[in-house]
C-alpha positions as CSV (number, residue, x, y, z in Angstrom):
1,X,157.2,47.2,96.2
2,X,154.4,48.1,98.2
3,X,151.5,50.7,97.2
4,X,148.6,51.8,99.6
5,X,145.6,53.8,97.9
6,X,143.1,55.2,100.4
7,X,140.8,57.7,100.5
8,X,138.1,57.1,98.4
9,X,134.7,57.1,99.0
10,X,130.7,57.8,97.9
11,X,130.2,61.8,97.1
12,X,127.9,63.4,95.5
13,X,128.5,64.9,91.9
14,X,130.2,68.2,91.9
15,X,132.3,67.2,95.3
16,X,136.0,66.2,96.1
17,X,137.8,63.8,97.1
18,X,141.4,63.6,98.2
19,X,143.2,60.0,97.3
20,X,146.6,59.2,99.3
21,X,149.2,56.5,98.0
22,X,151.6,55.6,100.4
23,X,155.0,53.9,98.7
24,X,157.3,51.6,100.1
25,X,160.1,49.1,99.1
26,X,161.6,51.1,95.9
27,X,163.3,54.7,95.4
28,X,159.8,56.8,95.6
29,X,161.8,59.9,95.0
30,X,163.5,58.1,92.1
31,X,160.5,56.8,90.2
32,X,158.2,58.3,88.1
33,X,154.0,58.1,89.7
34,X,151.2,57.8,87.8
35,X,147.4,57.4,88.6
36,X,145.0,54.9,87.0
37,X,141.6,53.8,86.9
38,X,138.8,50.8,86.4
39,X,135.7,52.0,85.7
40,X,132.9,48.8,86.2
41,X,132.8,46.8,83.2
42,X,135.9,48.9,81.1
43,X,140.0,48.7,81.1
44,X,142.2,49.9,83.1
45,X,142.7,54.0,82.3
46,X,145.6,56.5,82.7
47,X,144.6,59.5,84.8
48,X,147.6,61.4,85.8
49,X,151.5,61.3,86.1
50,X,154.1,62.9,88.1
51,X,157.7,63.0,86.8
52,X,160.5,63.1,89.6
53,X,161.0,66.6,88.5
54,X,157.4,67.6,89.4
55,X,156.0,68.0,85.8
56,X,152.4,66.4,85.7
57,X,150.1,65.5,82.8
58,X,146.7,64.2,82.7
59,X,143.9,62.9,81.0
60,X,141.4,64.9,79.2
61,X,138.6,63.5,80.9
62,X,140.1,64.9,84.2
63,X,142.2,68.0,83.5
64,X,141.4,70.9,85.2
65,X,139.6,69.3,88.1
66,X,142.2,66.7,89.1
67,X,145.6,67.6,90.4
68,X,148.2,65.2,91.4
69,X,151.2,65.9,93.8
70,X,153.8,63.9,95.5
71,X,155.5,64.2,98.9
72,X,158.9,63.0,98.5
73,X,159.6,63.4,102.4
74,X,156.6,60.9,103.0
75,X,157.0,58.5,100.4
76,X,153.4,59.6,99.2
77,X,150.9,60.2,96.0
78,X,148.0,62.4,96.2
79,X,145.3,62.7,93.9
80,X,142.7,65.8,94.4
81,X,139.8,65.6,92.7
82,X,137.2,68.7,92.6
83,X,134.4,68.6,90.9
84,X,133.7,64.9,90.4
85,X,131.2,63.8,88.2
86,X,129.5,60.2,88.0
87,X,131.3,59.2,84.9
88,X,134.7,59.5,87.7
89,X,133.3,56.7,89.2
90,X,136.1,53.7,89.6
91,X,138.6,51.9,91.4
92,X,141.7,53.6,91.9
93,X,144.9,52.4,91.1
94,X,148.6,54.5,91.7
95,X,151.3,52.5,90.0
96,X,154.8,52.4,89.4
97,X,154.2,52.3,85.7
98,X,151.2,53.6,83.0
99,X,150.2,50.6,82.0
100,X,149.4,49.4,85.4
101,X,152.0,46.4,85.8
102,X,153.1,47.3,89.0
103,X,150.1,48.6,91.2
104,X,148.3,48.8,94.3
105,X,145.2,47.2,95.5
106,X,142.6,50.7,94.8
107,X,140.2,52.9,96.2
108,X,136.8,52.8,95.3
109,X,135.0,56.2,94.4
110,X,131.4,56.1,93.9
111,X,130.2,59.8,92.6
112,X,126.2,59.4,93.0
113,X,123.4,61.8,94.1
């Protein structure tokens, strides 16, 4: 199982930012996708999930200015995120599971003026 986060960056609060997963070695299509993050010094937190059906759920800290989407064809997660605020501020995780077990290696985001 492979997982390839990308896309993050430093942005200023109130901007976006569009993180890509790219999946290999398992049944993408198959699997149920979720989003987590590590903010400095705290655990590892859920963000979002995407059930093979397309149903998505997602934190309270982020709903309404995240949305997560999958491209089945591609073998891809995506993770928009509008309206970022500093407390957004993490590494990045998409993962094969919600508590993280089977992850890739992140994408930082730094939300600071």
């Amino acid at each position: 199982v492979q997982l390839q986060a990308s896309g993050g960056g430093l942005v200023q609060p109130g901007g976006f930012l569009r993180l890509s997963c790219a999946a290999s070695g398992f049944r993408f299509s198959a699997n149920w996708m979720y989003w987590l993050r590590q903010a400095p010094g705290k655990d590892l937190e859920w963000v979002s999930s995407i059930y093979t059906g397309g149903d998505t759920a997602y934190a309270d800290s982020v709903k309404g200015r995240f949305t997560i989407s999958r491209s089945n064809a591609k073998n891809t997660l995506y993770l928009q995120m509008n309206s970022l605020k500093p407390e957004d501020t993490a590494l990045y995780y998409c993962a094969q599971d919600k508590g993280g077990t089977i992850r890739g290696q992140g994408t930082l985001v730094t939300v600071s003026s």
